[in-house]
N, C-alpha and C positions, 0 to 999 in steps of 0.2 A: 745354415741349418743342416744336420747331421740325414744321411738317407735311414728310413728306417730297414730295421733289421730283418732278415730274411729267417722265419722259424724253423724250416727246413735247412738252410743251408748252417742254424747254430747246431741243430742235431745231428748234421754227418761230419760238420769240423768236432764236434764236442765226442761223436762217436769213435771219428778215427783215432784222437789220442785217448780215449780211453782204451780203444786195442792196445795202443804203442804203450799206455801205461801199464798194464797187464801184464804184458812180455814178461816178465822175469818170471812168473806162475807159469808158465809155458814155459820156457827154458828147462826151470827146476825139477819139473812134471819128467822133460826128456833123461834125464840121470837115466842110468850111465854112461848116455852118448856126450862125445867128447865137441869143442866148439868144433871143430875142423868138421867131423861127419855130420854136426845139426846145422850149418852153415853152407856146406854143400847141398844139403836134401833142401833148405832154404831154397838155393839158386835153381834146383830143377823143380822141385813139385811150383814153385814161381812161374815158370817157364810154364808146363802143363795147365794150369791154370790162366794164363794171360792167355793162351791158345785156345780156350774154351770162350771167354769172353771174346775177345778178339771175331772167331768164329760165329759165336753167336750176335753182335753187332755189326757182322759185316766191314771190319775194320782193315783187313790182309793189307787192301791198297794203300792206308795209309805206312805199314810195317813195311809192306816193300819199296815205298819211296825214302823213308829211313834207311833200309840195309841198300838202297843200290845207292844212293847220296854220299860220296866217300867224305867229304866234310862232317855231315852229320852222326854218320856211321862212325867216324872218329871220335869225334866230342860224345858219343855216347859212350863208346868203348873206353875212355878214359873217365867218365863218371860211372862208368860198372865198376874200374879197377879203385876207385874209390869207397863208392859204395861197399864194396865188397869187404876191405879193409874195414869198415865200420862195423856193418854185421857180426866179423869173425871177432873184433873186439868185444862187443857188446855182449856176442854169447858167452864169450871167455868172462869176461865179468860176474855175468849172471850164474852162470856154473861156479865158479870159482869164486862165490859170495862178495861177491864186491859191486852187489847195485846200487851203492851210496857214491862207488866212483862213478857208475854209470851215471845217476841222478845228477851229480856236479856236472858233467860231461855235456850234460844237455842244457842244464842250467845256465852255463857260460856260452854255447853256441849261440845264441844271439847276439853275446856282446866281441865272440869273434869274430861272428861273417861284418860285424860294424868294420872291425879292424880291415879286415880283407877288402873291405871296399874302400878302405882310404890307401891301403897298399897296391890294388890292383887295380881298379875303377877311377883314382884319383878322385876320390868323394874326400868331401871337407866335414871334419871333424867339428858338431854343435860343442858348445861346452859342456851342457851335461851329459852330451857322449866319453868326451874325455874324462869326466868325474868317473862316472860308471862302470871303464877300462881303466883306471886306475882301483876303484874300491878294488875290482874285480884279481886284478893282478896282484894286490896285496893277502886277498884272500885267498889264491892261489899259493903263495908264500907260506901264510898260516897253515894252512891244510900241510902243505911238503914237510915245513919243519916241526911240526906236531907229530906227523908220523913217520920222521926220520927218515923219510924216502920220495924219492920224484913222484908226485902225483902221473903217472901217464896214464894212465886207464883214461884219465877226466880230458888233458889234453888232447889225447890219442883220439878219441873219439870226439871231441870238438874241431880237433883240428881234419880229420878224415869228412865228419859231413858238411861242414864250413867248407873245404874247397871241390866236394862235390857237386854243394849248389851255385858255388863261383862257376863252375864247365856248366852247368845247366843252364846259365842266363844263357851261355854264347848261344844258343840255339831258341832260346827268348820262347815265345808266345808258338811257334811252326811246328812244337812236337806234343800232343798231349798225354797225359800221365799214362795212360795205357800202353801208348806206342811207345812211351821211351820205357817204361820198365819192362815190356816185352823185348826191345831191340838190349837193353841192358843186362837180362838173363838168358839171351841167344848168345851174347858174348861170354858169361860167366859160364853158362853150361857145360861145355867142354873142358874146362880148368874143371868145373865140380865134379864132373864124372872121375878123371883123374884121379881127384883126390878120392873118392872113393873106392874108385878101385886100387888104390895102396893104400887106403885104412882097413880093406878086405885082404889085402895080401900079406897086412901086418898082424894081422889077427884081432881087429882092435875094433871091428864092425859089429854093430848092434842090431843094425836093419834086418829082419827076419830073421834074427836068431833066437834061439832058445836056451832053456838050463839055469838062468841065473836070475837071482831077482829083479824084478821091471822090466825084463825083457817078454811081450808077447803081442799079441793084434793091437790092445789097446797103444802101447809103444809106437807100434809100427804108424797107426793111424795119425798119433799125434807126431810124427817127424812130419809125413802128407800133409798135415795139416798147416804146418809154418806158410807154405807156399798159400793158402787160401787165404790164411791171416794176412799173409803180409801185401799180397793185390788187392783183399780189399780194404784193409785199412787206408792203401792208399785211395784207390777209387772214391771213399767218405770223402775224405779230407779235400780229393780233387774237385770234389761237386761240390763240400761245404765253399771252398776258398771261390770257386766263381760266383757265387751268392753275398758273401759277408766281402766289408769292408778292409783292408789291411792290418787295419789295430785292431780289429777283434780275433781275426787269427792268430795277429801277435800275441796276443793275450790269452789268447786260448791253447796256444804251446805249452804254457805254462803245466798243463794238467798232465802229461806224461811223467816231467821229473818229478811232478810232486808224489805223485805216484807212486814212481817207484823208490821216494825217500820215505813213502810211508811204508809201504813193505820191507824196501831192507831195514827199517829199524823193529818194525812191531811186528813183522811173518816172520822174517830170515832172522832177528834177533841179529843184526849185526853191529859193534861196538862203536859208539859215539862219546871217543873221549874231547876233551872241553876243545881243545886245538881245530876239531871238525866242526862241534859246535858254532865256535866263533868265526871260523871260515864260511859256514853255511851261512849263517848270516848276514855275514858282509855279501857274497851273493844276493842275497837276496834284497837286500839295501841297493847294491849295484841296478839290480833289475828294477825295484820299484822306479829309480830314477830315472831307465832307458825307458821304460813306459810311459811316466810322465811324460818326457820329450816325444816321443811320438805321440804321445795326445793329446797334445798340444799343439801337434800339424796338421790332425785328423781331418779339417775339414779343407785343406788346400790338397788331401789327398784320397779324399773318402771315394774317390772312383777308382783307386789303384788297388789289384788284387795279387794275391802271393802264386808264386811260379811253382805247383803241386809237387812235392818231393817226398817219400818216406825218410824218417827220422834214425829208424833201428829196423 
């Protein structure tokens, strides 16, 4: 018999990817800042904000047995430099009208990190996992040769959050979401200052500047703002997943790519000739089927919860 469902915990998993779904309306908002300088203000108003919660729950001791932990503080540092990779993707997509690559991107990350756990974990492949990672990989094909060019947006950012959350098991259940995305933009911080201080040296900075259209407070507010969106969406998601059961988070992923496939076609107006069409589909064929298979295990696993990660 299945445990029953937790109504708070479907409201903060169903809330944080509707943030993650959103993103591209954010993004688009940020014009004419480039990814590099909205991906940077990402990584510090992050940082300023985790230090405010942090503070206000009395957390420091947990952050500083992360940072003085040089195992830990590692396997963090090496999911920042992942993480980080994703983000700058992501934004690059969303500015550069390609949230339909985003959308596939995330679409298929479930049926990567399967992969990665038969590559890296030595987990055994069910058969309708293998079905699934095959529909998947041929509609990866359709997609490339439809549009004449390597899908990597879709990859790139499959494959960047797929082996961030592979370094995030290593440290399993001993770091929770707050601590690790706090120790994770303590590491980004310093690379993100950088880069802003040669986007200001290039001329190319939009943070308090003036003169040009969409640049002024509200501008300014909404870079600040990424760093709030992006703590708390995770924070929902980390309290929805210790509530709800593993397939229903699994399921509930779902609402970010769809999201953002329904914006880039019907907000961003972005073109879906038949080849994407047809690709999209077979994803999503793929995924019905990895669903089915996990729920179809659900009740040999219905006490097992997802290890709190942001997506974008």
């Amino acid at each position: 018999m299945s445990e029953p469902l937790s109504r708070s915990g479907l409201a903060f998993g169903a809330g944080a990817y509707l943030i993650w779904g959103t993103f591209p309306l954010l993004m688009a908002a940020l014009k004419p800042a480039g990814a590099l300088e909205i991906t940077a203000h990402r990584a510090v108003w992050s940082v300023l904000v985790c230090a405010i919660i942090v503070a206000a729950v009395g957390a420091w001791r947990r952050v500083r047995a992360a940072l003085t932990n040089l195992r830990t503080l590692g396997i963090l540092a090496l999911a920042a430099f992942f993480i980080a990779i994703n983000w700058l993707i992501y934004v690059y997509a969303t500015v550069t009208e390609h949230v339909n690559s985003a959308a596939l991107g995330y679409y298929i990350n479930p049926l990567f990190t399967v992969a990665l756990g038969v590559v890296f974990l030595g987990e055994r492949l069910r058969r309708l996992q293998v079905v699934a990672i095959g529909i998947a990989t041929v509609a990866v094909v359709v997609i490339g040769v439809g549009l004449g060019e390597f899908p990597w947006i879709a990859l790139a950012l499959a494959t960047s959050f797929g082996l961030y959350g592979l370094i995030k098991k290593q440290v399993g259940g001993s770091i929770d979401a707050l601590t690790g995305l706090t120790v994770e933009t303590l590491v980004l911080a310093p690379a993100a200052l950088v880069g802003l201080w040669w986007i200001h040296d290039t001329g190319r900075q939009t943070f308090l500047e003036r003169g040009s259209p969409g640049l002024g407070v509200d501008h300014d507010l909404l870079l600040m703002s990424t760093g709030l969106f992006t703590a708390g969406a995770l924070l929902l998601f980390a309290a929805g997943a210790r509530r709800l059961p593993l397939y229903v988070t699994g399921l509930l992923q779902y609402i970010a790519p769809t999201m953002m496939f329904i914006l880039a076609v019907w907000h961003f107006g972005e073109p879906m000739p038949l080849s994407r069409c047809i690709g999209f589909a077979l994803v999503w064929v793929a995924l019905v089927i990895l669903t089915v298979d996990g729920w179809r295990l659900r009740p040999r696993r219905r006490e097992a919860r997802v290890e709190p990660a942001e997506p974008v």
